[in-house]
C-alpha positions as YAML, in Angstrom:
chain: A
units: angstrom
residues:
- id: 1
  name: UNK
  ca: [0.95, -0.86, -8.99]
- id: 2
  name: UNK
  ca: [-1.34, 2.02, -10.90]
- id: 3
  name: UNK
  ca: [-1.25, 5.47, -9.63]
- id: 4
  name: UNK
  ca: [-5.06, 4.88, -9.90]
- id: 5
  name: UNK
  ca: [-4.55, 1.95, -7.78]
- id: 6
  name: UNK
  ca: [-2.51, 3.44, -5.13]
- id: 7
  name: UNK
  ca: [-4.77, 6.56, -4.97]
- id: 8
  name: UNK
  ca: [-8.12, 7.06, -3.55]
- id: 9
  name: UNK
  ca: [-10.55, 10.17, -3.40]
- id: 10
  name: UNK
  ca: [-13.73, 11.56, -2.41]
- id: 11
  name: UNK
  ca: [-15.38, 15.21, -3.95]
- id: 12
  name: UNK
  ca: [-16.11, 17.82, -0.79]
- id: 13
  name: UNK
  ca: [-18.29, 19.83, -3.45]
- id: 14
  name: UNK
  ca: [-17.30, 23.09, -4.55]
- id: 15
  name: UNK
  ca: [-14.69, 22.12, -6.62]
- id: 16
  name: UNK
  ca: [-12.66, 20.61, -3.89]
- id: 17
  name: UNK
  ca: [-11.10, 17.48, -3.53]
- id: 18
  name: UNK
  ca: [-9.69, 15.07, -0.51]
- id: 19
  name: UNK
  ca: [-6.92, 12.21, -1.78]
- id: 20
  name: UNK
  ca: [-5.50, 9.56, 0.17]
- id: 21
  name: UNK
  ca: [-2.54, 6.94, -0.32]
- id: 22
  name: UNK
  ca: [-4.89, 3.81, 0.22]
- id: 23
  name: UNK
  ca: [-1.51, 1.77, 0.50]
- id: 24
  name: UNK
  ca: [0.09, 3.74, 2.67]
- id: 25
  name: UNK
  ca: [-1.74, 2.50, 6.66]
- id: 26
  name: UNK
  ca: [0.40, 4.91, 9.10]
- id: 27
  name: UNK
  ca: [-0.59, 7.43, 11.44]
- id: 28
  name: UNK
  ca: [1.85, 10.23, 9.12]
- id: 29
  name: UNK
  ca: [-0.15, 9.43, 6.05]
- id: 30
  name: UNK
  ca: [-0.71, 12.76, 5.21]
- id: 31
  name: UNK
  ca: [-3.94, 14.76, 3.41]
- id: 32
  name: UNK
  ca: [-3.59, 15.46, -0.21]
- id: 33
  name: UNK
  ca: [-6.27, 18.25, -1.10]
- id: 34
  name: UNK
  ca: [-7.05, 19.76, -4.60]
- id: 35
  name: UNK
  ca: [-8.72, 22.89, -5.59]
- id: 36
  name: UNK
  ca: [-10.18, 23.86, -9.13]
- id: 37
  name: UNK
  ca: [-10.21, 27.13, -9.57]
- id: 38
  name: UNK
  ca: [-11.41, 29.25, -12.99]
- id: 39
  name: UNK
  ca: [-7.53, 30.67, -13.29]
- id: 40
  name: UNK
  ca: [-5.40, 28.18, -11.45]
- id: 41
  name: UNK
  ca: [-5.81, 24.17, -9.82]
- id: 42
  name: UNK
  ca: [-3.41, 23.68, -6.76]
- id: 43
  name: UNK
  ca: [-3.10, 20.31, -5.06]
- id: 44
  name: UNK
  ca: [-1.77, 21.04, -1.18]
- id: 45
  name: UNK
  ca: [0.40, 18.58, -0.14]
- id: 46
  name: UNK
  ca: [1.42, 15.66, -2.16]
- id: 47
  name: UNK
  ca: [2.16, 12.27, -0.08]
- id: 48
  name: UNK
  ca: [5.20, 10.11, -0.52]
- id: 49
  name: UNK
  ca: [4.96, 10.26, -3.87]
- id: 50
  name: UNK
  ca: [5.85, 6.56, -4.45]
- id: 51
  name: UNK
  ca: [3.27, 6.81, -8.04]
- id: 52
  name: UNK
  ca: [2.29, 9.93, -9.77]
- id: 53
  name: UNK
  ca: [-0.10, 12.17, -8.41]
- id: 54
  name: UNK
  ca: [-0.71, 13.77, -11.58]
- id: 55
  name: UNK
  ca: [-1.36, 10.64, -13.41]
- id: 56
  name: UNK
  ca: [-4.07, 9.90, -11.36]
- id: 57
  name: UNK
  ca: [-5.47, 13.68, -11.20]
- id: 58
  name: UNK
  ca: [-5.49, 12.95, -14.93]
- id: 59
  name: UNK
  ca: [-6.95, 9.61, -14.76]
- id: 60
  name: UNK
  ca: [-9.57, 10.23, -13.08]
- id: 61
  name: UNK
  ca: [-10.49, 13.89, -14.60]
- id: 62
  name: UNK
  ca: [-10.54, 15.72, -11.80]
- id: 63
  name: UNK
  ca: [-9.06, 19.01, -13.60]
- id: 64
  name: UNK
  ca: [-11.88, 18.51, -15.99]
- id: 65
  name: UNK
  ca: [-11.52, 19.49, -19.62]
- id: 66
  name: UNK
  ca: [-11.63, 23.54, -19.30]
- id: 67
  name: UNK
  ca: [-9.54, 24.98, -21.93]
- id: 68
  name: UNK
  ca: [-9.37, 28.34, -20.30]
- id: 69
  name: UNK
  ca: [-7.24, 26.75, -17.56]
- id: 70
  name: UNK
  ca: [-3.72, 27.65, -19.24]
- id: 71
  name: UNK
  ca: [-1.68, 27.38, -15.68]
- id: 72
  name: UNK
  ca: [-0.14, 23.61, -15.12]
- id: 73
  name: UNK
  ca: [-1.47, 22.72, -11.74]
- id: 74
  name: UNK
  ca: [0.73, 24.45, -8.92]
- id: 75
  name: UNK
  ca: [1.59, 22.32, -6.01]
- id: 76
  name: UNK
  ca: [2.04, 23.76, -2.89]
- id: 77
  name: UNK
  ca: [3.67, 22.25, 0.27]
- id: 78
  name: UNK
  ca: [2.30, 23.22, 3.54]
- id: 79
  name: UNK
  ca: [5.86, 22.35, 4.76]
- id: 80
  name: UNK
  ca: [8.72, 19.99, 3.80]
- id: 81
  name: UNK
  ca: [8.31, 16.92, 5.57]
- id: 82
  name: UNK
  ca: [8.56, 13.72, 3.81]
- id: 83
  name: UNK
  ca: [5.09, 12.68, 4.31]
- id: 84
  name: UNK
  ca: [3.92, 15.84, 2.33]
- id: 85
  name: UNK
  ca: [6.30, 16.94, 0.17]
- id: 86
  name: UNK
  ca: [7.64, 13.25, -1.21]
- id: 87
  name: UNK
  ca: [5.64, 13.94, -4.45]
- id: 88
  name: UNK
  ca: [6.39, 17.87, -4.87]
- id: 89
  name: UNK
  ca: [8.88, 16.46, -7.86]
- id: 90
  name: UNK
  ca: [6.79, 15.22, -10.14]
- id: 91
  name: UNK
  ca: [5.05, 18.63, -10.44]
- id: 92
  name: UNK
  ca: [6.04, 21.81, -12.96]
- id: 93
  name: UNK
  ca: [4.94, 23.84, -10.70]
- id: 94
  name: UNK
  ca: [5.68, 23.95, -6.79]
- id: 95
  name: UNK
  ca: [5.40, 26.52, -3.89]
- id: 96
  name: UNK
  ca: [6.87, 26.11, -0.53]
- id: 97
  name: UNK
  ca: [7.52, 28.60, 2.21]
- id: 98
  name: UNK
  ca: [11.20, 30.62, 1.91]
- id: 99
  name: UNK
  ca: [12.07, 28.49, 5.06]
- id: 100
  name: UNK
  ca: [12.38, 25.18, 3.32]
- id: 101
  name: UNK
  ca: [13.19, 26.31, -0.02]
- id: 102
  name: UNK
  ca: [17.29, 25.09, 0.42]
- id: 103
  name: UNK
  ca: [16.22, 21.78, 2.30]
- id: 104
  name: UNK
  ca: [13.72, 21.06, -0.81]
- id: 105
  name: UNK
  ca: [16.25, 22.24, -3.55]
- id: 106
  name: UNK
  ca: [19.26, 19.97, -1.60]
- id: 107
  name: UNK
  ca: [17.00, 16.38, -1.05]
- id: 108
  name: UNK
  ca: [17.82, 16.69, 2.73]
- id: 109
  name: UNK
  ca: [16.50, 13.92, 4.35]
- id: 110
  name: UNK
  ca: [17.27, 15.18, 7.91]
- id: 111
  name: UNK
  ca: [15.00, 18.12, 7.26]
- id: 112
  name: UNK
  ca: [12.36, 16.16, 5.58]
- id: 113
  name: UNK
  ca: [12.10, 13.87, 8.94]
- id: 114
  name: UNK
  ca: [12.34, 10.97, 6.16]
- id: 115
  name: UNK
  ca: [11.12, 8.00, 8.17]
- id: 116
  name: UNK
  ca: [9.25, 5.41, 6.41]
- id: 117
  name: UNK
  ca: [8.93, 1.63, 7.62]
- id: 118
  name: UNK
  ca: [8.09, -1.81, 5.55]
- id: 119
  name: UNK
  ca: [4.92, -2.07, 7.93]
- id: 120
  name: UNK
  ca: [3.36, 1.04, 7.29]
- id: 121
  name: UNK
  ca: [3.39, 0.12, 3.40]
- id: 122
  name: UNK
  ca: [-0.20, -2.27, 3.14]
- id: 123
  name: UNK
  ca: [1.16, -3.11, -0.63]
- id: 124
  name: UNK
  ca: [4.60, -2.20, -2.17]
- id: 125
  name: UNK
  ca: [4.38, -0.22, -4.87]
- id: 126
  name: UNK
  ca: [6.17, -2.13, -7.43]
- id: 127
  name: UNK
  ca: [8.12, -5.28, -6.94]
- id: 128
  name: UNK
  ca: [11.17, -5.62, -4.72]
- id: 129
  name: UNK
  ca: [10.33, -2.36, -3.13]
- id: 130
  name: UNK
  ca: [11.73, -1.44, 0.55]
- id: 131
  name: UNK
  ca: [11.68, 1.07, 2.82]
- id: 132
  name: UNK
  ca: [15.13, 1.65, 3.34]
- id: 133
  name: UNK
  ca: [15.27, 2.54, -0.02]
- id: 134
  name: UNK
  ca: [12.70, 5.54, 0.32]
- id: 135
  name: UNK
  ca: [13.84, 9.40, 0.37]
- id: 136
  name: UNK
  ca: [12.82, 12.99, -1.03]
- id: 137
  name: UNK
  ca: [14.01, 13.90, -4.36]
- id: 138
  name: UNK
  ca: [15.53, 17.28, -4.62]
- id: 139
  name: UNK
  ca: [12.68, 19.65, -6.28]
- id: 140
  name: UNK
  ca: [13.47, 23.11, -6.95]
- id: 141
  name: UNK
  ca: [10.55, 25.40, -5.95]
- id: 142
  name: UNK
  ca: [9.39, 27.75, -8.49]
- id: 143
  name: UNK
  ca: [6.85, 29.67, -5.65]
- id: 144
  name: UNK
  ca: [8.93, 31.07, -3.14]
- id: 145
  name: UNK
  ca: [6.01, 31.74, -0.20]
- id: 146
  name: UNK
  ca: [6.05, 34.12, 2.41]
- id: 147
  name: UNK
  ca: [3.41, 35.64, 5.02]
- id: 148
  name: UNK
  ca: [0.55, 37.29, 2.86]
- id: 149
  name: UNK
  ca: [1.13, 36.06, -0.38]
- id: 150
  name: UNK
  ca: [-2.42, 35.58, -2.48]
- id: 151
  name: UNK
  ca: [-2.17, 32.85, -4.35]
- id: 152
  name: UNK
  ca: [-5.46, 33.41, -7.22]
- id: 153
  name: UNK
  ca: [-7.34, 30.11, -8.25]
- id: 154
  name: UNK
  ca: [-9.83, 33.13, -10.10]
- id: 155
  name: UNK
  ca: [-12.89, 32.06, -7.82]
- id: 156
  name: UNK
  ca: [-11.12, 31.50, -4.77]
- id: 157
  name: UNK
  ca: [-7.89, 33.19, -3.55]
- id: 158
  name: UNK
  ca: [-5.69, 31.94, -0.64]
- id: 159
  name: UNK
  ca: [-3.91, 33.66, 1.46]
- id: 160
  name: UNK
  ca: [-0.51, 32.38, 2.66]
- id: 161
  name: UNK
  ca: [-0.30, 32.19, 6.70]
- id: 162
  name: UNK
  ca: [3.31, 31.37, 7.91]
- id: 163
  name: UNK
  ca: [2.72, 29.19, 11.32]
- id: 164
  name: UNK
  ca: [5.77, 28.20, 12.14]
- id: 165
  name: UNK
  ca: [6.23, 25.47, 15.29]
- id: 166
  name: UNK
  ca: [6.07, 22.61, 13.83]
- id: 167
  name: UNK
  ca: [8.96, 22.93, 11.26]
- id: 168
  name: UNK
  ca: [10.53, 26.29, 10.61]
- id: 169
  name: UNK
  ca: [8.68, 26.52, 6.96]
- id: 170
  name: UNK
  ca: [5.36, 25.14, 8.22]
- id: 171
  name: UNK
  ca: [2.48, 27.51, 6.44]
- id: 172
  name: UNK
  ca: [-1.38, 27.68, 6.56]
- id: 173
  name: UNK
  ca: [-3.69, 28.56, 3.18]
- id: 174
  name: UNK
  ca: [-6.56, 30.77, 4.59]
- id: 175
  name: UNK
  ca: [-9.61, 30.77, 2.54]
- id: 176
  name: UNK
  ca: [-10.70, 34.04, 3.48]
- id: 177
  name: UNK
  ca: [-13.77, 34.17, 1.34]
- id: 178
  name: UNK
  ca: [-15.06, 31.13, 2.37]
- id: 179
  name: UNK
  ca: [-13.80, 30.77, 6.10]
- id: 180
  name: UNK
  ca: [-11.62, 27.68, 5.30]
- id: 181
  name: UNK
  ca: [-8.51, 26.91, 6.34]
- id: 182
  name: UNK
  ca: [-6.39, 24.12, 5.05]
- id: 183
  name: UNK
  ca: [-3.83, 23.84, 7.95]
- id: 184
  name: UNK
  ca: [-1.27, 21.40, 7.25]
- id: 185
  name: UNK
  ca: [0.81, 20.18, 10.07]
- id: 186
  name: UNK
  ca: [-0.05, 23.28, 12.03]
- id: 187
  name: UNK
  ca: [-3.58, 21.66, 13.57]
- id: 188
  name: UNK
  ca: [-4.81, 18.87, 13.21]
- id: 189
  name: UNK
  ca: [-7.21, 16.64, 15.47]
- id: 190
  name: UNK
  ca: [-4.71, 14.42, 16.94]
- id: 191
  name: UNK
  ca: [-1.53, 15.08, 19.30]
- id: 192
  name: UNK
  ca: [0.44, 17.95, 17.66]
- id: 193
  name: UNK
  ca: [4.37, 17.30, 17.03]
- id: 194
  name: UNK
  ca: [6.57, 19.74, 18.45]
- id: 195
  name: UNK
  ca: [9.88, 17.83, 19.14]
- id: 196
  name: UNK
  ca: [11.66, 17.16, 15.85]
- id: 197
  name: UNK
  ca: [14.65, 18.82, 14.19]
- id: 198
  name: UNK
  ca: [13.55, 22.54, 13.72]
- id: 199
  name: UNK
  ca: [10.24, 22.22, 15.62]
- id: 200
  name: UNK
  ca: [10.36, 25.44, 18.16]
- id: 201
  name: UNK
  ca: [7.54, 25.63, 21.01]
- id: 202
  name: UNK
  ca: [8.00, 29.52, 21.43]
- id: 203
  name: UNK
  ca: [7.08, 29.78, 17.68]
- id: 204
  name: UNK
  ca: [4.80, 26.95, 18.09]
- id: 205
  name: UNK
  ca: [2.86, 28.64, 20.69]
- id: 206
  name: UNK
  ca: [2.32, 32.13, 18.80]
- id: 207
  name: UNK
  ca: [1.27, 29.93, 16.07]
- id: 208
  name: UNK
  ca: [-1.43, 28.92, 18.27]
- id: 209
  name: UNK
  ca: [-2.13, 32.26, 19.30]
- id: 210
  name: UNK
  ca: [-2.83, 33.57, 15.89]
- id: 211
  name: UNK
  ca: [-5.17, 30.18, 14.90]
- id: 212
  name: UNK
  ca: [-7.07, 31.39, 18.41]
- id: 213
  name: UNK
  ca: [-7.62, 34.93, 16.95]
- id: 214
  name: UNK
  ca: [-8.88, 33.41, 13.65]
- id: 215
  name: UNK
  ca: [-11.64, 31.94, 15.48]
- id: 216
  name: UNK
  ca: [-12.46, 34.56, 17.94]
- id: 217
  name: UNK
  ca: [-12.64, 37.28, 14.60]
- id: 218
  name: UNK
  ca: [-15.37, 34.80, 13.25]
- id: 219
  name: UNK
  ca: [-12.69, 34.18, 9.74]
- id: 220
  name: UNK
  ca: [-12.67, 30.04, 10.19]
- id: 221
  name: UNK
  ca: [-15.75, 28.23, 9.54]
- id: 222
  name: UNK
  ca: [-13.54, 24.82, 8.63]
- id: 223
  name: UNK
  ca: [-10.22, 23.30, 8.90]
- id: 224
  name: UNK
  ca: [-9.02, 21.06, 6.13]
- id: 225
  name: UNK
  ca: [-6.10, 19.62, 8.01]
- id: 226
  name: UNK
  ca: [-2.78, 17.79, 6.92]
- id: 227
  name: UNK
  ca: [-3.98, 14.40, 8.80]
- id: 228
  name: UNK
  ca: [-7.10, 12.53, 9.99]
- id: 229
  name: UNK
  ca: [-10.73, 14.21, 9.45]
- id: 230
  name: UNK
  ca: [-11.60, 18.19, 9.23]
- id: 231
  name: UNK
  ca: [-13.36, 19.77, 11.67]
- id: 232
  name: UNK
  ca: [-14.57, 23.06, 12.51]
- id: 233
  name: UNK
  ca: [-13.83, 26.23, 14.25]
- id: 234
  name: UNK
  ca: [-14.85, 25.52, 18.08]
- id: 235
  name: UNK
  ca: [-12.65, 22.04, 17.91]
- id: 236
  name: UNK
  ca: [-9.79, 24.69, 16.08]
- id: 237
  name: UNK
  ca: [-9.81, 27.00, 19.32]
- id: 238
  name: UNK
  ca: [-9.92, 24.32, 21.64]
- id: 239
  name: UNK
  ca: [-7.39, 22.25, 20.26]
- id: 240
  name: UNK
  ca: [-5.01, 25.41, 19.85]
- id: 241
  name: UNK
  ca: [-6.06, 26.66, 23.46]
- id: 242
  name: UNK
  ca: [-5.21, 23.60, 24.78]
- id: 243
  name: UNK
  ca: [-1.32, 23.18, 23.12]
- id: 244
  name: UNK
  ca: [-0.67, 26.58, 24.49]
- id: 245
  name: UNK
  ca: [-1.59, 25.58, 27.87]
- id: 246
  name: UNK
  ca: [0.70, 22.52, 27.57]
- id: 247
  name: UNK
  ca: [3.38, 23.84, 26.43]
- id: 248
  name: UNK
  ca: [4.05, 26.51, 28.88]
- id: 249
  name: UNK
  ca: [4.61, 23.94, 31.46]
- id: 250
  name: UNK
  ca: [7.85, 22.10, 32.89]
- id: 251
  name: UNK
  ca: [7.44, 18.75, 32.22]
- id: 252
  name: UNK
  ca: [6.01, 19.94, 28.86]
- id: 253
  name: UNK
  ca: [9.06, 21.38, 28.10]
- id: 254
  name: UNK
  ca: [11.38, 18.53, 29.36]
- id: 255
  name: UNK
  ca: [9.17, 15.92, 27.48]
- id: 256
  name: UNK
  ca: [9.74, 18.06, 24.29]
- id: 257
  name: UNK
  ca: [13.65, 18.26, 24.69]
- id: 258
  name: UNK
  ca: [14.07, 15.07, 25.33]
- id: 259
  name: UNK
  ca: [11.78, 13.46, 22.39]
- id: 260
  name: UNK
  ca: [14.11, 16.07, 19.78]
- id: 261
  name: UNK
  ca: [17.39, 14.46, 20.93]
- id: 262
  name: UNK
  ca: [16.26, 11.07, 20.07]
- id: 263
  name: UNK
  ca: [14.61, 12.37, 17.04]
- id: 264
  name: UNK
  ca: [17.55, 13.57, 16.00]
- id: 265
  name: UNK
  ca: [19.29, 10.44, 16.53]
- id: 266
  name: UNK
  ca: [17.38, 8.32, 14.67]
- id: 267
  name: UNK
  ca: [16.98, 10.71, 11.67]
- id: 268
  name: UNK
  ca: [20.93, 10.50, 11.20]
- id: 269
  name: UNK
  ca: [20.87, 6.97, 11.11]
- id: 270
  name: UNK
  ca: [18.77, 7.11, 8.62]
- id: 271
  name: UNK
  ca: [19.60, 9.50, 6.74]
- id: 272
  name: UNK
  ca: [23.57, 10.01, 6.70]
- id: 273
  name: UNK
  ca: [24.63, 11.65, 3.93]
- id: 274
  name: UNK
  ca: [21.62, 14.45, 3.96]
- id: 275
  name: UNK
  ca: [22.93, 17.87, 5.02]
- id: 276
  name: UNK
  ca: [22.76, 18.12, 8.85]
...
């Protein structure tokens, strides 16, 4: 299969663009979003990366033909799990938060949460593929993020926002400018994960804290999330409002134990010879 076959997109205007894996049916298939900027394009998050991203970026001229634009396109991870990061790789270019830099640079499956099933794949990607088969190939980041970092498209900058929670490395790219936040893992509109290997609630919970104060201080219009639809800044406080009052409770805090040891389990099965 194409890379223009396996991808799918749809413009958001303003030089912003939302990509899918059409082949890839699965409540982890992740948001890939692009950004043209005068100085710099940077796709966030790049799916499994079973065909090239860029090829299809390419294909389908979404870069356009500027030749001012002398920076390859930078891609950024909002964190390292498999589901976002799988296609860092084929990229020149790639940023990820100082967190995850060693699990990225070593191909460690256990910290990628690599966990990919024949069902979830609609149409294999080429012939004889299988699952079992699937992992993250070691990347070397060449962006080492941290809290505060600008990263300059020229029109637009975006500021780095280290939420961690949800894995140790797991950042948010604030739009400051424009009120937009593209958020990752760290919200989304659907149960937020909190029980795999390096997932903290105590982190996870300040996290929410700080998405709270975005709100309340009027700087989030929109949130561009890692999975399912975006949605704006009253569903962003309530959703965060709400995982802070969950967590904080007993069985909350049980559930979430329990759900990381079998997480845990599973992930070294799967993955036995990653660094654990």
């Amino acid at each position: 299969m194409s890379a223009v076959d396996w991808y799918a997109h749809k413009s958001l205007g303003d030089g912003i663009f939302w990509i899918q894996e059409r082949f890839y049916q699965s409540e982890n298939r992740a948001n890939i979003w692009l950004l043209r900027g005068t100085h710099q394009d940077v796709v966030i998050d790049t799916g499994l990366g079973l065909r090239s991203l860029p090829e299809y970026i390419d294909a389908k001229g979404l870069l356009g033909k500027d030749p001012q634009r002398k920076n390859p396109l930078l891609a950024i991870a909002t964190h390292a799990h498999f589901d976002h990061s799988g296609g860092l790789h084929q990229f020149q270019q790639v940023g990820v938060h100082s967190a995850e830099v060693d699990a990225l640079a070593n191909g460690d499956n256990f910290e990628t949460v690599t966990w990919l099933s024949d069902r979830e794949i609609a149409e294999a990607p080429s012939p004889g593929w299988r699952a079992r088969h699937y992992k993250v190939k070691a990347v070397q980041p060449t962006h080492i993020l941290q809290e505060g970092d600008v990263i300059n498209l020229g029109d637009r900058q975006l500021t780095v926002l280290h939420m961690p929670g949800h894995s140790r490395g797991s950042i948010c790219l604030h739009d400051r400018d424009n009120k937009l936040l593209f958020s990752g893992d760290v919200v989304y509109d659907g149960a937020m994960i909190d029980w795999l290997p390096y997932s903290r609630v105590s982190d996870y919970i300040s996290s929410c804290e700080r998405l709270v104060g975005l709100v309340d201080s009027e700087q989030v219009d929109q949130v561009l999330p890692g999975h399912y639809n975006a949605f704006g800044a009253k569903r962003l406080h309530r959703l965060a409002s709400t995982y802070i009052s969950r967590a904080e409770t007993c069985p909350a805090k049980f559930s979430t134990f329990a759900w990381r040891s079998l997480a845990g389990v599973a992930l070294r099965v799967c993955n036995p010879r990653c660094a654990c």
